[in-house]
N, CA, C and O of each residue as an XYZ file, in Angstrom:
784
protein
N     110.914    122.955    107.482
C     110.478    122.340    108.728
C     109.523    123.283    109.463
O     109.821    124.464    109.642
N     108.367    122.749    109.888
C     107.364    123.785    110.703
C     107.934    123.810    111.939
O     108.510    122.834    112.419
N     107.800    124.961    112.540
C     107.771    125.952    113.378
C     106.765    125.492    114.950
O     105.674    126.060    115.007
N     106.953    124.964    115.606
C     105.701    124.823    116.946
C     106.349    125.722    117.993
O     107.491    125.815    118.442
N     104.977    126.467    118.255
C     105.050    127.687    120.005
C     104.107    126.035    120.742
O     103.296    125.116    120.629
N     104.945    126.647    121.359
C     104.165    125.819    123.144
C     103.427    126.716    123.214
O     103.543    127.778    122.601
N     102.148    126.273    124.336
C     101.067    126.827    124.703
C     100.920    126.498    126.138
O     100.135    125.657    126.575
N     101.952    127.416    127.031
C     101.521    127.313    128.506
C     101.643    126.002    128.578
O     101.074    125.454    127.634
N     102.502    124.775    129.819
C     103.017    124.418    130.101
C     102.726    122.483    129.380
O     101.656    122.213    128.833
N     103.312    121.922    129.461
C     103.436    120.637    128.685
C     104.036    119.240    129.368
O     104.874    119.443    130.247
N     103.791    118.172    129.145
C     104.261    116.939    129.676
C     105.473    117.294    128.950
O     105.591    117.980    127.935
N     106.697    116.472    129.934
C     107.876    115.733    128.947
C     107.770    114.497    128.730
O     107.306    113.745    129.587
N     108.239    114.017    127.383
C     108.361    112.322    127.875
C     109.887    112.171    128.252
O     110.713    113.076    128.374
N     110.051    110.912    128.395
C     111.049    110.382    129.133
C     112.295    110.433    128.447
O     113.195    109.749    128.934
N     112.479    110.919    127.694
C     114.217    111.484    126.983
C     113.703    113.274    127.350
O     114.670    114.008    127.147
N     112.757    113.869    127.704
C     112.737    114.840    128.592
C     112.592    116.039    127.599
O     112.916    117.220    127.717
N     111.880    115.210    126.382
C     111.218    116.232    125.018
C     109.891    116.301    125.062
O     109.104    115.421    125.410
N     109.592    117.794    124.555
C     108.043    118.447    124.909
C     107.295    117.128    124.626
O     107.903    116.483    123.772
N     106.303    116.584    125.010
C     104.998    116.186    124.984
C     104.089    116.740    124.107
O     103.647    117.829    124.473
N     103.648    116.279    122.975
C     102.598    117.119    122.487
C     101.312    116.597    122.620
O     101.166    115.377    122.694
N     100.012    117.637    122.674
C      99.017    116.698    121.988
C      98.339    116.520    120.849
O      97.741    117.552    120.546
N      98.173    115.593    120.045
C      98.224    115.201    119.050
C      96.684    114.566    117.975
O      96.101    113.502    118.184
N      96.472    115.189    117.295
C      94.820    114.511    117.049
C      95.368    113.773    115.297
O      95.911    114.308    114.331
N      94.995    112.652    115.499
C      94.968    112.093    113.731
C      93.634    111.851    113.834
O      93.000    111.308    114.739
N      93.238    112.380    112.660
C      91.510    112.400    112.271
C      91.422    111.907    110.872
O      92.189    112.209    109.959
N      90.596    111.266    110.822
C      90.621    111.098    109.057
C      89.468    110.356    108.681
O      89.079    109.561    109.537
N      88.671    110.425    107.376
C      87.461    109.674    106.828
C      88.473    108.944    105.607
O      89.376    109.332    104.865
N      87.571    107.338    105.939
C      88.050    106.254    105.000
C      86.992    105.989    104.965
O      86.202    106.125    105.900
N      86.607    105.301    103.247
C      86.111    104.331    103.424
C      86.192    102.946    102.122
O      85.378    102.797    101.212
N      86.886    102.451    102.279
C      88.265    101.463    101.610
C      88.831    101.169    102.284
O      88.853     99.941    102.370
N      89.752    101.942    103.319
C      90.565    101.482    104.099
C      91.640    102.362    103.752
O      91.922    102.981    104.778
N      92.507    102.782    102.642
C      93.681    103.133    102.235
C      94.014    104.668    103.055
O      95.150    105.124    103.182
N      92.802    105.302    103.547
C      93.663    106.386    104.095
C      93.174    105.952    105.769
O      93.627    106.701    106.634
N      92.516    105.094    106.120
C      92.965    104.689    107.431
C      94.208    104.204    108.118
O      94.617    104.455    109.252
N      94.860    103.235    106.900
C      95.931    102.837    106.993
C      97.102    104.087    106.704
O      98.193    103.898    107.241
N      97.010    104.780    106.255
C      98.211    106.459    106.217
C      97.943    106.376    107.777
O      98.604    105.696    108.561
N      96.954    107.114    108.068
C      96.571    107.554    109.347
C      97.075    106.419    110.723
O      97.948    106.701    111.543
N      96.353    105.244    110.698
C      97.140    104.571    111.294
C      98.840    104.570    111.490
O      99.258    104.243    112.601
N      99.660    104.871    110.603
C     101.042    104.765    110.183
C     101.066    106.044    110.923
O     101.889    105.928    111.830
N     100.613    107.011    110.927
C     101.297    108.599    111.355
C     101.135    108.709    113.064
O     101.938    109.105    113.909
N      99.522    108.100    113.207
C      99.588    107.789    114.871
C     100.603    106.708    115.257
O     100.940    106.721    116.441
N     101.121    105.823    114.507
C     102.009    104.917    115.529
C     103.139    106.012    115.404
O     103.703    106.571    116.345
N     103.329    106.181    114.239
C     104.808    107.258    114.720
C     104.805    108.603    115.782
O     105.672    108.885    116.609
N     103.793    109.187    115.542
C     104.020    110.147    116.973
C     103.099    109.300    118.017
O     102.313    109.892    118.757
N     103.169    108.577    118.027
C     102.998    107.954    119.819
C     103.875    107.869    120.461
O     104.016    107.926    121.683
N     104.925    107.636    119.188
C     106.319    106.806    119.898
C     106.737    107.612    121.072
O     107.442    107.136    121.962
N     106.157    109.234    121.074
C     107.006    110.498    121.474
C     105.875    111.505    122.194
O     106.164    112.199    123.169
N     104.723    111.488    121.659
C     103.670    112.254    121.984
C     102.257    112.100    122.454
O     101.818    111.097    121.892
N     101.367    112.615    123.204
C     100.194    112.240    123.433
C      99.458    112.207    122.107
O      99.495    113.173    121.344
N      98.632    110.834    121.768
C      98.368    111.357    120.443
C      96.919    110.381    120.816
O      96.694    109.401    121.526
N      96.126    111.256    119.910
C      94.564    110.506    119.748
C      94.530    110.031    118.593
O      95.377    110.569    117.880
N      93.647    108.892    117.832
C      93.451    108.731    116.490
C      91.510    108.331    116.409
O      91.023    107.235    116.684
N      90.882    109.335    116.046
C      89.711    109.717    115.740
C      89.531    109.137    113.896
O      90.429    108.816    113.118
N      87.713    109.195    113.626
C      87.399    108.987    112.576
C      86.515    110.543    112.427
O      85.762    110.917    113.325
N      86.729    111.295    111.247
C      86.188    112.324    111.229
C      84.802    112.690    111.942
O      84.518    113.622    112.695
N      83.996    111.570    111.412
C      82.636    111.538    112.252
C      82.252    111.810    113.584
O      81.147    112.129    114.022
N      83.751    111.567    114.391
C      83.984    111.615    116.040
C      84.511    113.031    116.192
O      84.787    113.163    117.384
N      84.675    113.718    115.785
C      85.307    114.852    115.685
C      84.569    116.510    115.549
O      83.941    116.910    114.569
N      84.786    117.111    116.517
C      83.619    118.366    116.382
C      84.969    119.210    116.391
O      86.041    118.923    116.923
N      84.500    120.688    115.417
C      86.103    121.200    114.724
C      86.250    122.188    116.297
O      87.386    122.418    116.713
N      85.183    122.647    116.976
C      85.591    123.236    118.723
C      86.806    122.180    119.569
O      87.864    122.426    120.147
N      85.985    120.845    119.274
C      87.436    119.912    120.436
C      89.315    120.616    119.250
O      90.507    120.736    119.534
N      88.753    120.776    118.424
C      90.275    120.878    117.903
C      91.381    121.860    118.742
O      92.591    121.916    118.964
N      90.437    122.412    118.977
C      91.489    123.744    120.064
C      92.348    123.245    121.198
O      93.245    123.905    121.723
N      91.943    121.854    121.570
C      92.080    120.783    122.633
C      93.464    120.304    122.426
O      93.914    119.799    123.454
N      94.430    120.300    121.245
C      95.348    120.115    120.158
C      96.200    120.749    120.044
O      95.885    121.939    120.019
N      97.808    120.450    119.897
C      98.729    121.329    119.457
C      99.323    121.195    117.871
O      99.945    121.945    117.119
N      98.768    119.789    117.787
C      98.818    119.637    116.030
C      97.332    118.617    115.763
O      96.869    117.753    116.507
N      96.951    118.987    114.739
C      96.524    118.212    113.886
C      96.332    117.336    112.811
O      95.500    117.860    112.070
N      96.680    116.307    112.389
C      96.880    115.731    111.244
C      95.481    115.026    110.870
O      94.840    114.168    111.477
N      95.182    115.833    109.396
C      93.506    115.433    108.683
C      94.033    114.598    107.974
O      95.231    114.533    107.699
N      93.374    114.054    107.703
C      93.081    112.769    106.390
C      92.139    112.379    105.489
O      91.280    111.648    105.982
N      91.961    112.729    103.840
C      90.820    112.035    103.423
C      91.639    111.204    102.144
O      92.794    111.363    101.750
N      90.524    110.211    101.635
C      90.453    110.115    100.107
C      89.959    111.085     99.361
O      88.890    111.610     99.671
N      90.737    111.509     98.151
C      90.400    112.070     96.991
C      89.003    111.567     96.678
O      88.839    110.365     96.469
N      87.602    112.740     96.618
C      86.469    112.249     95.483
C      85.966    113.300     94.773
O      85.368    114.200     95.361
N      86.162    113.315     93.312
C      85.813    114.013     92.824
C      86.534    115.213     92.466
O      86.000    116.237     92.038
N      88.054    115.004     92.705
C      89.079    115.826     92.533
C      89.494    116.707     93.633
O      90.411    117.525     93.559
N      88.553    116.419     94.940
C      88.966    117.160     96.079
C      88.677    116.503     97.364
O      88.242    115.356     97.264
N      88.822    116.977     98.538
C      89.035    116.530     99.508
C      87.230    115.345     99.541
O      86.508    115.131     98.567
N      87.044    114.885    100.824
C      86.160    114.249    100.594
C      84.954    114.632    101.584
O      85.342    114.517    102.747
N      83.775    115.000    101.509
C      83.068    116.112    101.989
C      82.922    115.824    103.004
O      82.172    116.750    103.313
N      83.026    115.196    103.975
C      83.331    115.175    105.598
C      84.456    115.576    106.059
O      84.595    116.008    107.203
N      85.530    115.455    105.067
C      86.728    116.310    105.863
C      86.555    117.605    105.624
O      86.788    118.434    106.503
N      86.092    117.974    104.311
C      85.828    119.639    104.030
C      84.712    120.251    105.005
O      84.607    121.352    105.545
N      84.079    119.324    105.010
C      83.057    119.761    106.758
C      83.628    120.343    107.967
O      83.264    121.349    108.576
N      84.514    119.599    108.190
C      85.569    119.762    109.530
C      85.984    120.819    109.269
O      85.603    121.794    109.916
N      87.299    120.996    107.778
C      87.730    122.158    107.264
C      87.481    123.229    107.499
O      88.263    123.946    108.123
N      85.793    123.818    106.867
C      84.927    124.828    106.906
C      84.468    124.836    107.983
O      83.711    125.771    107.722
N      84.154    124.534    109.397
C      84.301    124.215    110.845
C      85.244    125.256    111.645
O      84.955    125.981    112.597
N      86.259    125.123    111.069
C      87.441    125.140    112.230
C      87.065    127.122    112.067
O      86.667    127.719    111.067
N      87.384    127.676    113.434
C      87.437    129.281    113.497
C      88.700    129.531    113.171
O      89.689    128.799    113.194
N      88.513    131.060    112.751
C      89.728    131.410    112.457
C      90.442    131.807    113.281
O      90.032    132.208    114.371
N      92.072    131.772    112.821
C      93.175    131.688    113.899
C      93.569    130.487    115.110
O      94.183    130.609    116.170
N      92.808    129.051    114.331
C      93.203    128.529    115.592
C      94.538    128.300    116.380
O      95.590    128.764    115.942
N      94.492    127.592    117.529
C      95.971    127.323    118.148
C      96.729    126.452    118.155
O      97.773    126.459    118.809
N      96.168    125.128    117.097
C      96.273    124.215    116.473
C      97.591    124.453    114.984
O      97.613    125.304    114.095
N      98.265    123.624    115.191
C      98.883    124.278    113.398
C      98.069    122.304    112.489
O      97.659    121.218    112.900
N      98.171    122.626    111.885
C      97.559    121.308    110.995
C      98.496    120.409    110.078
O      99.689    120.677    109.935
N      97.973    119.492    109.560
C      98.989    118.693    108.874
C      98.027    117.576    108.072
O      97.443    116.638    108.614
N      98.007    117.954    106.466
C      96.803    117.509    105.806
C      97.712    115.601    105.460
O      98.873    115.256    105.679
N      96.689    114.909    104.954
C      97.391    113.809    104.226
C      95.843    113.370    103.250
O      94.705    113.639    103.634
N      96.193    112.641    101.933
C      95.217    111.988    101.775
C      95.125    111.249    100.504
O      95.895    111.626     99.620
N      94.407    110.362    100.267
C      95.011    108.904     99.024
C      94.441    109.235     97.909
O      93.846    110.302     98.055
N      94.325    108.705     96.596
C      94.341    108.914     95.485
C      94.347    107.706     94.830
O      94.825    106.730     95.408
N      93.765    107.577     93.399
C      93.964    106.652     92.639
C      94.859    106.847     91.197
O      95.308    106.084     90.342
N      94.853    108.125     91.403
C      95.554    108.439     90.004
C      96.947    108.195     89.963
O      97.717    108.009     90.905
N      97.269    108.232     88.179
C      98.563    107.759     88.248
C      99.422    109.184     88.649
O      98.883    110.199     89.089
N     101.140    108.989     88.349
C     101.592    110.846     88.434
C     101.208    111.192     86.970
O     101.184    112.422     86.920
N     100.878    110.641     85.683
C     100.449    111.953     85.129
C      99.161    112.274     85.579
O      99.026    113.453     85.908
N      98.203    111.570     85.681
C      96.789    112.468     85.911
C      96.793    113.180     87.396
O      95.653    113.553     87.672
N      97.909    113.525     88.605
C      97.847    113.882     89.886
C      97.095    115.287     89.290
O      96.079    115.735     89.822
N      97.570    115.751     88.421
C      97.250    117.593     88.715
C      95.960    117.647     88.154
O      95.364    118.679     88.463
N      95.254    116.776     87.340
C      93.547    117.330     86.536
C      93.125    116.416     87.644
O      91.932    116.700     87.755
N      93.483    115.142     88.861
C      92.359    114.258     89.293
C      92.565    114.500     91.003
O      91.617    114.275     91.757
N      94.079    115.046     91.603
C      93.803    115.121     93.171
C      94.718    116.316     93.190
O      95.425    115.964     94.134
N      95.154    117.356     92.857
C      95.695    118.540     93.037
C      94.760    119.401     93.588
O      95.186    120.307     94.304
N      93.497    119.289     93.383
C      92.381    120.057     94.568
C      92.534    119.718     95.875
O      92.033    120.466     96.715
N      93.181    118.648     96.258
C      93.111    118.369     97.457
C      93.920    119.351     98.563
O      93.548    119.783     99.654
N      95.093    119.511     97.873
C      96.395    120.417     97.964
C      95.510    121.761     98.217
O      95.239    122.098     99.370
N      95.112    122.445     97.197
C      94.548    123.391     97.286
C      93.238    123.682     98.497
O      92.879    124.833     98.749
N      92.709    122.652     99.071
C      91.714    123.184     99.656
C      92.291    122.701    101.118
O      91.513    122.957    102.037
N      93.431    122.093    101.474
C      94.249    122.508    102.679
C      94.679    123.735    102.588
O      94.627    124.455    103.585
N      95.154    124.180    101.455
C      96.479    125.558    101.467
C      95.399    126.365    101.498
O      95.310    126.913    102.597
N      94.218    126.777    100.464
C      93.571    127.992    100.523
C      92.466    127.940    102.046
O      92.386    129.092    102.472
N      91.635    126.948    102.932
C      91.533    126.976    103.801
C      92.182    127.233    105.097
O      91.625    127.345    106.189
N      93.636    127.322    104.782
C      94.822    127.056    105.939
C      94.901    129.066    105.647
O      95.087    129.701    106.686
N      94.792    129.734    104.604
C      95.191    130.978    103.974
C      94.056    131.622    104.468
O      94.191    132.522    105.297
N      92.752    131.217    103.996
C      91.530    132.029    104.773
C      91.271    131.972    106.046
O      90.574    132.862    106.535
N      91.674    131.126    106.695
C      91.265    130.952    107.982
C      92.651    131.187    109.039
O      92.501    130.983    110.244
N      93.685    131.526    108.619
C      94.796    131.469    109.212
C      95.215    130.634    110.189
O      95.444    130.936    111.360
N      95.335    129.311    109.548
C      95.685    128.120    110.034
C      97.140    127.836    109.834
O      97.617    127.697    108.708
N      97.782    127.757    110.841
C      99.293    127.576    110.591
C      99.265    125.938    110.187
O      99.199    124.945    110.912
N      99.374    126.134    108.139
C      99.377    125.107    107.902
C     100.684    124.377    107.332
O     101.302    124.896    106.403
N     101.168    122.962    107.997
C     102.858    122.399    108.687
C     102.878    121.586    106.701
O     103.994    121.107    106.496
N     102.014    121.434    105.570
C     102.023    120.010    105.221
C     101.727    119.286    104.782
O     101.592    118.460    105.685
N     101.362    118.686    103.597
C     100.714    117.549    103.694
C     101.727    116.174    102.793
O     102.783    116.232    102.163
N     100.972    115.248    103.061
C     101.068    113.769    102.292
C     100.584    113.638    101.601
O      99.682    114.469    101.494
N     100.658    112.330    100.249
C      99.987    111.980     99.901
C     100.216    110.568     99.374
O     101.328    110.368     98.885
N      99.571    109.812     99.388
C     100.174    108.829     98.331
C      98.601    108.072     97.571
O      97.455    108.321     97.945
N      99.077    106.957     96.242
C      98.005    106.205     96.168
C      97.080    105.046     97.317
O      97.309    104.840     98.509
N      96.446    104.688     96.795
C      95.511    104.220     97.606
C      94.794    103.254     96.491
O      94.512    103.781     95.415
N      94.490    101.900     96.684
C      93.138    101.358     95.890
C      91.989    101.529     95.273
O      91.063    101.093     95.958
N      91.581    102.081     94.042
C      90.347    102.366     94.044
C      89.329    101.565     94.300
O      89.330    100.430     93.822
N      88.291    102.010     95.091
C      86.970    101.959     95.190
C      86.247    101.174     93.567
O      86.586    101.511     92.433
N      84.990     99.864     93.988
C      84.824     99.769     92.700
C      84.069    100.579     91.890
O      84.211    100.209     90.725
N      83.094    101.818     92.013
C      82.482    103.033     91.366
C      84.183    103.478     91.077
O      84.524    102.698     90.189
N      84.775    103.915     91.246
C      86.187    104.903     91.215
C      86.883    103.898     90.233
O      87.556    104.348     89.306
N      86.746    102.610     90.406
C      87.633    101.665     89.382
C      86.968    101.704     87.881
O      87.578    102.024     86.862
N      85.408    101.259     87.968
C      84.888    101.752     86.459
C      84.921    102.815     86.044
O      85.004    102.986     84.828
N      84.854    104.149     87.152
C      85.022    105.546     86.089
C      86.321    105.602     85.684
O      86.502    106.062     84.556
N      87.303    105.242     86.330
C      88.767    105.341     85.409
C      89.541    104.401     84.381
O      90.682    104.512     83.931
N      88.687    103.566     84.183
C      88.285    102.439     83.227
C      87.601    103.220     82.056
O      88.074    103.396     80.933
N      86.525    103.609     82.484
C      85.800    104.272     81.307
C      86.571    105.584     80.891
O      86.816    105.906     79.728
N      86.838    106.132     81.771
C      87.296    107.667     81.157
C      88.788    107.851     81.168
O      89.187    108.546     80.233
N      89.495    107.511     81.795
C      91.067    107.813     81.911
C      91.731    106.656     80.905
O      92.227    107.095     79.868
N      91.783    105.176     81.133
C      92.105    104.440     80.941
C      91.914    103.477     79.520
O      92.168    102.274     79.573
N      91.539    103.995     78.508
C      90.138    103.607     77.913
C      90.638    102.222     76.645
O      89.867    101.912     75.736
N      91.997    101.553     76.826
C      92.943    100.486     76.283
C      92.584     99.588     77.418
O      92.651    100.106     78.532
N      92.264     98.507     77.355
C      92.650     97.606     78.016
C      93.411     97.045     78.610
O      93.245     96.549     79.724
N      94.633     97.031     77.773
C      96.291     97.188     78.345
C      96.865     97.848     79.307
O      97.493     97.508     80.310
N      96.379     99.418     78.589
C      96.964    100.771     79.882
C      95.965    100.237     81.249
O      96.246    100.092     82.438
N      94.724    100.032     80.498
C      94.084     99.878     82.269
C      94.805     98.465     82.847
O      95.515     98.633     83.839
N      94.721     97.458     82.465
C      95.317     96.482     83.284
C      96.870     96.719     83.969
O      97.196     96.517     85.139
N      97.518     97.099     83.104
C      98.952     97.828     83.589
C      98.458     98.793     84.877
O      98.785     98.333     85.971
N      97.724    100.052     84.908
C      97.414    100.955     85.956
C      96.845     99.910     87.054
O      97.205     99.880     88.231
N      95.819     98.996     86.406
C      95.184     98.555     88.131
C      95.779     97.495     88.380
O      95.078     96.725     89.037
N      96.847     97.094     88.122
C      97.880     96.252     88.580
C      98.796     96.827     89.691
O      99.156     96.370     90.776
N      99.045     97.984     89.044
C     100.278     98.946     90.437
C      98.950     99.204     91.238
O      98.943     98.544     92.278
N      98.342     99.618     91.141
C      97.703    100.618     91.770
C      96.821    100.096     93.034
O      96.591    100.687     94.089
N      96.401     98.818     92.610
C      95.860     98.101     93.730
C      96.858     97.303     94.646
O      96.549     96.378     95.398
N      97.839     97.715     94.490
C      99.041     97.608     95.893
C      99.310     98.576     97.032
O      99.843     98.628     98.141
N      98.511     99.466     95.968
C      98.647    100.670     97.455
C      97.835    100.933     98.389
O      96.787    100.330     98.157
N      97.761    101.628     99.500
C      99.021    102.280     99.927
C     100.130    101.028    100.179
O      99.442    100.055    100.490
N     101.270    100.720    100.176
C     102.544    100.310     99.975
C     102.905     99.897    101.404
O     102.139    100.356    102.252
N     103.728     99.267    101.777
C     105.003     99.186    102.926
C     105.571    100.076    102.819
O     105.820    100.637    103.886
N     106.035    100.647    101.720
C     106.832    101.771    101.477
C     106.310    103.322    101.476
O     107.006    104.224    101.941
N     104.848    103.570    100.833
C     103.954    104.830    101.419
C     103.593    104.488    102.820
O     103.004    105.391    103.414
N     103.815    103.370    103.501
C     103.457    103.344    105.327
C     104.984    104.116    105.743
O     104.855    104.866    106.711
N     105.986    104.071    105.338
C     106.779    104.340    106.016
C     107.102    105.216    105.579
O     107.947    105.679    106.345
N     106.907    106.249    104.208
C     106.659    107.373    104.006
C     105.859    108.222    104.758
O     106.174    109.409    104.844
N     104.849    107.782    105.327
C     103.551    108.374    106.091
C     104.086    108.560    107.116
O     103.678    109.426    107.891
N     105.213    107.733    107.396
C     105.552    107.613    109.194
C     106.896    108.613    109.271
O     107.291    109.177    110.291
N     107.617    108.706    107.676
C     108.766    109.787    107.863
C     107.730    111.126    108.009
O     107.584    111.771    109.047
N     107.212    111.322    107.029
C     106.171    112.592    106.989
C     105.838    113.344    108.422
O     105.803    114.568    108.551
N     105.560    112.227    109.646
C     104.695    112.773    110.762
C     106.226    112.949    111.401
O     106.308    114.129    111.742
N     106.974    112.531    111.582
C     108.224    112.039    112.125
C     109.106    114.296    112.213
O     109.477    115.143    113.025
N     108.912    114.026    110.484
C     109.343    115.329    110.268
C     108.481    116.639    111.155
O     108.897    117.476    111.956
N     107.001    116.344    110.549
C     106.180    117.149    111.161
C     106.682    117.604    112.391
O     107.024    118.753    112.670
N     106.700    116.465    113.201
C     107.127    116.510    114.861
C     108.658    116.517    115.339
O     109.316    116.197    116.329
N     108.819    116.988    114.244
C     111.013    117.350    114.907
C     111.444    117.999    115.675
O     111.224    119.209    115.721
N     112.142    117.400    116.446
C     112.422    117.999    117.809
C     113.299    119.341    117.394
O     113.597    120.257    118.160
N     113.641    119.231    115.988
C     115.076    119.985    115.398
C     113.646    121.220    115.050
O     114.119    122.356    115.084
N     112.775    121.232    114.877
C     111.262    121.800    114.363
C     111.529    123.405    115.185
O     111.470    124.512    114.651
N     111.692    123.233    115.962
C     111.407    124.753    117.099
C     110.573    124.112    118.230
O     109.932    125.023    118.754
N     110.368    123.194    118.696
C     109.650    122.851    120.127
C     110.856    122.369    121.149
O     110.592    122.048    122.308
């Protein structure tokens, strides 16, 4: 469970627990990690001041403005998606912000580690260089994109069968069930049991 310091003085809400403020930021464009993101802002609203931004709206200076952050991209190209790595490479070091990555995927679980395990990595080793107290992340599938549907057709998938089987599950996601995964995820993030 992450760890939150207050920063000089704070709203309560009305069961008379810290107030935080709260930024969900994230680049979609499909929809599948808007909808994570959506799911994580309704859950800390329930409790906290919370904003929900599209990366594009977002300059990595307002982040300091923040006592958590939760980023969001789709997987392209085996890593984050280059507007969130924008933000990423943005932020100064040591901010006062701790962070909280999430972001969608098309792969199945065997291909997670050769097709979105960069993603992982360029929260953790950005969170490591820059000393970002980093809380985290999510992840789940997401729909592919139709460029993203023929390359894994052509290259991953390359039976007809296996592919119809894969883009059968796969275009259900994100889920009812990854929404409310997304919403335990932020839920945890923000535990009162946490240290705040």
């Amino acid at each position: 469970m992450p760890v939150y310091l207050l920063r000089g003085e704070r709203a309560r809400n009305q069961d008379g627990l810290v107030e935080m403020k709260i930024l969900v930021a994230y680049y979609s464009e499909t929809g599948n990690t808007e909808k994570i993101a959506r799911a994580i802002y309704e859950e800390a609203a329930k409790e906290h001041d919370v904003h929900l931004k599209r990366v594009n709206s977002v300059a990595a200076n307002d982040l300091s403005n923040y006592d958590v952050v939760f980023l969001g991209s789709p997987c392209h190209s085996t890593d984050l998606a280059a507007p969130v790595k924008t933000v990423l490479d943005a932020i100064p070091h040591s901010p006062k912000f701790q962070l909280a990555g999430f972001f969608t995927h098309a792969t199945s679980a065997g291909g997670f580690k050769r097709w979105a395990s960069k993603c992982i990595a360029s929260f953790q080793e950005t969170s490591k260089e820059k000393k970002i107290d980093f809380a985290g992340y999510y992840n789940c599938q997401g729909a592919p994109s139709p460029p993203v549907q023929e390359f894994i057709k052509r290259e991953v998938f390359t039976s007809a069968s296996a592919w119809q089987e894969y883009y059968r599950e796969v275009r259900q996601h994100p889920t009812p069930e990854d929404l409310q995964k997304a919403k335990k995820f932020a839920r945890e993030m923000l535990s009162p049991g946490s240290g705040v």
